[in-house]
N, C-alpha and C positions, 0 to 999 in steps of 0.2 A: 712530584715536583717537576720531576723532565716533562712530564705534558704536558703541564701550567702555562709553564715556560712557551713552551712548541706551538701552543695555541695564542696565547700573548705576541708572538713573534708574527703568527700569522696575523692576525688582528690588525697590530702595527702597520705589518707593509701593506695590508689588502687596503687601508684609511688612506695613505702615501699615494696610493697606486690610483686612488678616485682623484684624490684632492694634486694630484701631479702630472698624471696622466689628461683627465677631463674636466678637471674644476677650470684651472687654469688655463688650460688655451683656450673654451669657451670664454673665458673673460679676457680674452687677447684679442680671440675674435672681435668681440662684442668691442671695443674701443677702437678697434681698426673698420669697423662698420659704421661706428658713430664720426670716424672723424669727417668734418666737413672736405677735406679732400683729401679723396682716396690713395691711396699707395698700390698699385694693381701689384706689383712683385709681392708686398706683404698679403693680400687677399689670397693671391693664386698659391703662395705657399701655406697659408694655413687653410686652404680647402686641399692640397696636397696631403696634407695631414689629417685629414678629417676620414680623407677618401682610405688612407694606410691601416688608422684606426679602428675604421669600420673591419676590413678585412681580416686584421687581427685578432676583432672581437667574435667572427663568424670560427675563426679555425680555434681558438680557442674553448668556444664551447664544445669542439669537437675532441680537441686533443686534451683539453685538461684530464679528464679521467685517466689518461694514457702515461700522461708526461707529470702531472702534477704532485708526483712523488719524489720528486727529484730532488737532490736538498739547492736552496739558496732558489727556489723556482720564482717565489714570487718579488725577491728581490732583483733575479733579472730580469722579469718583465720590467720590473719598476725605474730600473737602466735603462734600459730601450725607449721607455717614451720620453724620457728628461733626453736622452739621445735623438731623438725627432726633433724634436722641438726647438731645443739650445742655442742660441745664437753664436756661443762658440763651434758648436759641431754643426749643428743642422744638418741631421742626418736625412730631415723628410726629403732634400732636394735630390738626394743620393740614392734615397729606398726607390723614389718617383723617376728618378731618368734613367737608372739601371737597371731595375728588375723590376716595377710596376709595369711601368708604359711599354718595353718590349712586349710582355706575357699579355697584354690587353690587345696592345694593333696585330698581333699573330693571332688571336683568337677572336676578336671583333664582331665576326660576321657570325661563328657557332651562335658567340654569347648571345646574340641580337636572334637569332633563331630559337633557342632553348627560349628566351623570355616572350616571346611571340604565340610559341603554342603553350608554355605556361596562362600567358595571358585567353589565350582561346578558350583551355581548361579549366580556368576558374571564372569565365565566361559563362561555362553550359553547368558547371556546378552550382555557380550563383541562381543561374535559371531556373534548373531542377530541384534545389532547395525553397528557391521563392513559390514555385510551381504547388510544390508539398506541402508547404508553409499555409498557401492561400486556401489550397480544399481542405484542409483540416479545418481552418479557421470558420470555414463558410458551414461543415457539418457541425461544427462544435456550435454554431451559430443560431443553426436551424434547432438543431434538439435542445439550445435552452430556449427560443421561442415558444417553440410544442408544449415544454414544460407549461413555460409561462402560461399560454394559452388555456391549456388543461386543468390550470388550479383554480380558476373560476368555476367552471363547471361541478369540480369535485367537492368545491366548498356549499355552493347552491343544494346538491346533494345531500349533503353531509346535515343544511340546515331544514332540506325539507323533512329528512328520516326525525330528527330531531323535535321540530316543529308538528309530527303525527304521535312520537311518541307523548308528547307532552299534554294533545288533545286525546288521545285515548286514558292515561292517567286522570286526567281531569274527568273525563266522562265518568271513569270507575268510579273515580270519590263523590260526584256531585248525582252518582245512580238514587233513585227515590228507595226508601224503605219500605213500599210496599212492595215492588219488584223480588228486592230481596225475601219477604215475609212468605211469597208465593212459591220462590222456588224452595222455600223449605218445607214448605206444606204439598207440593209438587214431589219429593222426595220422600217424603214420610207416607203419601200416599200409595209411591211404588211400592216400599219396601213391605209397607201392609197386604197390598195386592199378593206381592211374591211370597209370602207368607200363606197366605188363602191358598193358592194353587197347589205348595205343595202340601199343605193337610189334607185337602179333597184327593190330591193322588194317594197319601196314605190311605185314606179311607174306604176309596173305590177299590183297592186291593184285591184280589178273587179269592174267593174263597177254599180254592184248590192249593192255593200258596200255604196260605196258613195249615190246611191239611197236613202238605208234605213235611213242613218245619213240626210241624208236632208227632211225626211216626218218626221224622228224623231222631227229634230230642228223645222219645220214645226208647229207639235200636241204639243210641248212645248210655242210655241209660244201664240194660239189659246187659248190654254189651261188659259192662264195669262192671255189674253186679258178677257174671259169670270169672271175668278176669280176679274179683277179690276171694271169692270162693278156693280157690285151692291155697290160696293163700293162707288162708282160715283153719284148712285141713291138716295141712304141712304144719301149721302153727302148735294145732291141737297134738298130734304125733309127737311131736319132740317134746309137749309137755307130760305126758304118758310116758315118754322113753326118759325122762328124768326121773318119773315118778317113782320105778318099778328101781 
């Protein structure tokens, strides 16, 4: 509830502090500009006040984070500028002839130097950004051209691969049937060929081959006959040593 409050309050005065502070003597201004004949003491006093305002508003961004804790903060600001302004106080004449205008003609000539090479500095920064600005602009410039250039080329490509595909498909399907008829008869003939060749190499085989395959099968043979034998022997024993 006390924060409700706390912010409610702020709210209030921060709406007060627009509408009392800057609503209003812009529309003072503004009537004192429009009138057909000027009043120079009213003009020079509320540029007085404009000049107070602005300063205010420079240190205030500065010191609020500092000071703005402070209870009652934003209701005294909100005093001070009804205190500028006020026809009974008019305090602007007082802020501008006792501590405005001394602190300005004692420091006059710094101010006017600091703003001079200010001015110089955002001379050569303005340059050097525009400088940056312009080559970037000019590559970014050139490589969408290149692009641009380039997509003709690539699409021409694109349609001539396209345009062989399509005449080589065409060729396949519109090839005659006797073309085809041949290379199957071209096929069956190799295969009968490679057939022929390799019977005639069985055939021509030497006769020394076959010799040795047959002494081989032969000592294979011989060979198992002698290994079943003692098998047969040993077999016959143990039926005799059963018998007895």
């Amino acid at each position: 509830m006390k924060e409700g409050l706390e912010v409610m309050g702020s709210f209030i005065s921060r709406t007060l502090l627009m509408a009392f502070g800057y609503v209003y003597p812009a529309y003072e201004c503004y009537k004192i500009v429009e009138r057909s004949s000027l009043e120079i003491f009213q003009l020079l006093f509320w540029c007085h006040y404009w000049i107070i305002v602005a300063l205010l508003t420079v240190f205030e961004r500065m010191g609020d984070p500092l000071i703005s804790w402070l209870p009652l903060y934003n209701e005294a600001k909100l005093a001070f500028f009804i205190y500028l302004w006020h026809p009974k106080t008019k305090g602007t004449a007082c802020m501008f002839r006792f501590v405005l205008r001394p602190f300005i003609a004692k420091h006059e000539a710094e101010i006017d130097h600091y703003l001079f090479e200010l001015r110089l500095k955002a001379a050569e920064v303005a340059a050097l950004f525009w400088h940056k600005t312009t080559s970037c602009s000019q590559t970014t410039i050139i490589d969408l051209l290149h692009n641009i250039s380039s997509l003709p080329a690539s699409q021409t490509r694109s349609k001539k691969n396209h345009k062989k595909d399509e005449t080589e498909l065409a060729a396949k399907a519109t090839e005659p049937v006797s073309t085809m008829e041949n290379r199957v008869t071209d096929d069956a003939e190799k295969n009968h060929k490679k057939d022929e060749t390799e019977l005639a190499a069985k055939a021509t085989e030497p006769v020394s081959t076959m010799e040795n395959r047959v002494t081989d099968d032969a000592e294979k043979v011989s060979s198992d006959e002698q290994s079943s034998k003692p098998k047969c022997q040993k077999w016959r024993f143990s039926d005799l040593f059963c018998a007895k």
